[in-house]
C-alpha positions as CSV (number, residue, x, y, z in Angstrom):
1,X,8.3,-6.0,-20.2
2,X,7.3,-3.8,-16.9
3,X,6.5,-7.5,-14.8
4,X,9.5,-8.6,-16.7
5,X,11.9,-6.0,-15.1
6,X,9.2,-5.1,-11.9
7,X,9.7,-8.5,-10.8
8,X,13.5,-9.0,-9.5
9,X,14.5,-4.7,-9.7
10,X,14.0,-4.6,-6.1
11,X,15.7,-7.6,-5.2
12,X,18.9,-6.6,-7.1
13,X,19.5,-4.0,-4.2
14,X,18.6,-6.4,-1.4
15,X,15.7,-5.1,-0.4
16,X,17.0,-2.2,0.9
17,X,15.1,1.4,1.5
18,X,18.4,3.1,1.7
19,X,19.5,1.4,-2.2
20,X,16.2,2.3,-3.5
21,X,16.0,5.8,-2.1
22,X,19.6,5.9,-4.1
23,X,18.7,4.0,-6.9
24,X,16.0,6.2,-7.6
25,X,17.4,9.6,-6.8
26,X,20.4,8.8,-9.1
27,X,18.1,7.7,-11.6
28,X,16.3,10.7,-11.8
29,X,19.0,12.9,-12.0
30,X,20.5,11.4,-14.5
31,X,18.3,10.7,-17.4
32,X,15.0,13.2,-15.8
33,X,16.6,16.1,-15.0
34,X,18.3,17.3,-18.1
35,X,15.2,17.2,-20.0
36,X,13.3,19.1,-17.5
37,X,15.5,21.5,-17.4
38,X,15.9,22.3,-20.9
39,X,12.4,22.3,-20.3
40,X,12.3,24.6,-18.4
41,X,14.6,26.7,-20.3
42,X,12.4,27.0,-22.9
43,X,9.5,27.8,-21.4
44,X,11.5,30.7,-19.0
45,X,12.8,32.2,-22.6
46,X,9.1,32.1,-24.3
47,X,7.4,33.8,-20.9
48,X,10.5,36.2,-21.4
49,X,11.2,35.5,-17.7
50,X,14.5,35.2,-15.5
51,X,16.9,35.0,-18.6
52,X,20.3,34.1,-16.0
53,X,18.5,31.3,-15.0
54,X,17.3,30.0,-18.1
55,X,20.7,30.1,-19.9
56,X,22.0,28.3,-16.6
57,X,19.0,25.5,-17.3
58,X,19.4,25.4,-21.4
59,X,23.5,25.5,-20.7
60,X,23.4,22.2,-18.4
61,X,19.9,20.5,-19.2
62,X,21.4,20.9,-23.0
63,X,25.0,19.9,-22.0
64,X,23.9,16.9,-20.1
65,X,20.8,15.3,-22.2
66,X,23.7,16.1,-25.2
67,X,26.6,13.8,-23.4
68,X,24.0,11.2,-23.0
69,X,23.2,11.0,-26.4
70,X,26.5,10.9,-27.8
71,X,27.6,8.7,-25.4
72,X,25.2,6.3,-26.0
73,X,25.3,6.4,-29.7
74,X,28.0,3.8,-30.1
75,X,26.2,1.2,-28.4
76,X,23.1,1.4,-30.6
77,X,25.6,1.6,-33.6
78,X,27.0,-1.5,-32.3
79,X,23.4,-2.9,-32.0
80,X,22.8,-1.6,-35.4
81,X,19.8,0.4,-34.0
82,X,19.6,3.7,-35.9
83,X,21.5,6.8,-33.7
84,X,18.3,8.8,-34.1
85,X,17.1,7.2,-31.2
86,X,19.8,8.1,-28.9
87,X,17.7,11.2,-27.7
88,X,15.1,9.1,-26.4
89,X,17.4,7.3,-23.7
90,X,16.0,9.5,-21.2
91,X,12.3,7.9,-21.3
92,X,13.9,4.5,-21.0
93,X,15.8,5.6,-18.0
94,X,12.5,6.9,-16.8
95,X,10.9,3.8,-17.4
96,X,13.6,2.0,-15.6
97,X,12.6,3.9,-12.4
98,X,9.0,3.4,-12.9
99,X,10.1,-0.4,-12.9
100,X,12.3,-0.1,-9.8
101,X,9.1,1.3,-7.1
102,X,7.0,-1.1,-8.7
103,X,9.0,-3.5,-7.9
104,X,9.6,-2.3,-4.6
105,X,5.8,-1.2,-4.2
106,X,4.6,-5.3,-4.8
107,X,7.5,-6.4,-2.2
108,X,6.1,-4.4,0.5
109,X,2.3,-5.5,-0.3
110,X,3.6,-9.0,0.3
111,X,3.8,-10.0,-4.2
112,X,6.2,-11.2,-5.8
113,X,6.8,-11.3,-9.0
114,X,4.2,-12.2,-11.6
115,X,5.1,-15.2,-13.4
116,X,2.8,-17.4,-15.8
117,X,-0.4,-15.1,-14.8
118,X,0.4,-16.5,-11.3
119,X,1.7,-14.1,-8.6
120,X,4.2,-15.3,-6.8
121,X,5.0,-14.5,-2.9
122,X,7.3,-11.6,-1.8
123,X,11.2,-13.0,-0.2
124,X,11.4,-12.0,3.0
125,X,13.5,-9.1,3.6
């Protein structure tokens, strides 16, 4: 799956830097950031440390990792995929990213894509 999707992310958004920079940055806020701030939450409330804050983090880490699982629950219902993993769309989102600079990491050394065990050569930009 990763050369699958590692193999053409970067050329959906041309090539460009300025898209990946976005693509990325977007990415991450989404579907990495609410985790890690409920995170973060959590571990602020055990060390007993800066309780405004961590009722800020648990309050929007919680609301948003909560809105993405609810609203992705319909489409895995549709999909007849059990609901239970609807919490875990943050790791695929993650993954997605991952894909995205490695894609964009084999363009710039000059790869491709891999296809059939052969490497093919990079578009030009």
């Amino acid at each position: 799956m990763w050369d699958m999707v590692a193999r053409t992310a970067y050329t959906q958004l041309g090539h460009s830097p300025l898209a990946l920079v976005g693509t990325v940055a977007g990415l991450a806020l989404i579907y990495v950031v609410p985790p890690i701030a409920l995170a973060g939450a959590i571990t602020l409330a055990a060390l007993g440390k800066a309780p405004e804050v961590a009722a800020v983090l648990a309050i929007g880490g919680g609301a948003a990792w909560g809105l993405m699982t609810a609203t992705f629950t319909p489409m895995l219902r549709f999909y007849r995929v059990t609901a239970l993993l609807a919490p875990a769309l943050p790791v695929a989102g993650a993954l997605y990213t991952a894909f995205t600079l490695a894609s964009a990491f084999r363009h710039w050394s000059g790869r491709g894509g891999t296809w059939r065990g052969r490497d093919l050569p990079s578009a030009p930009s």
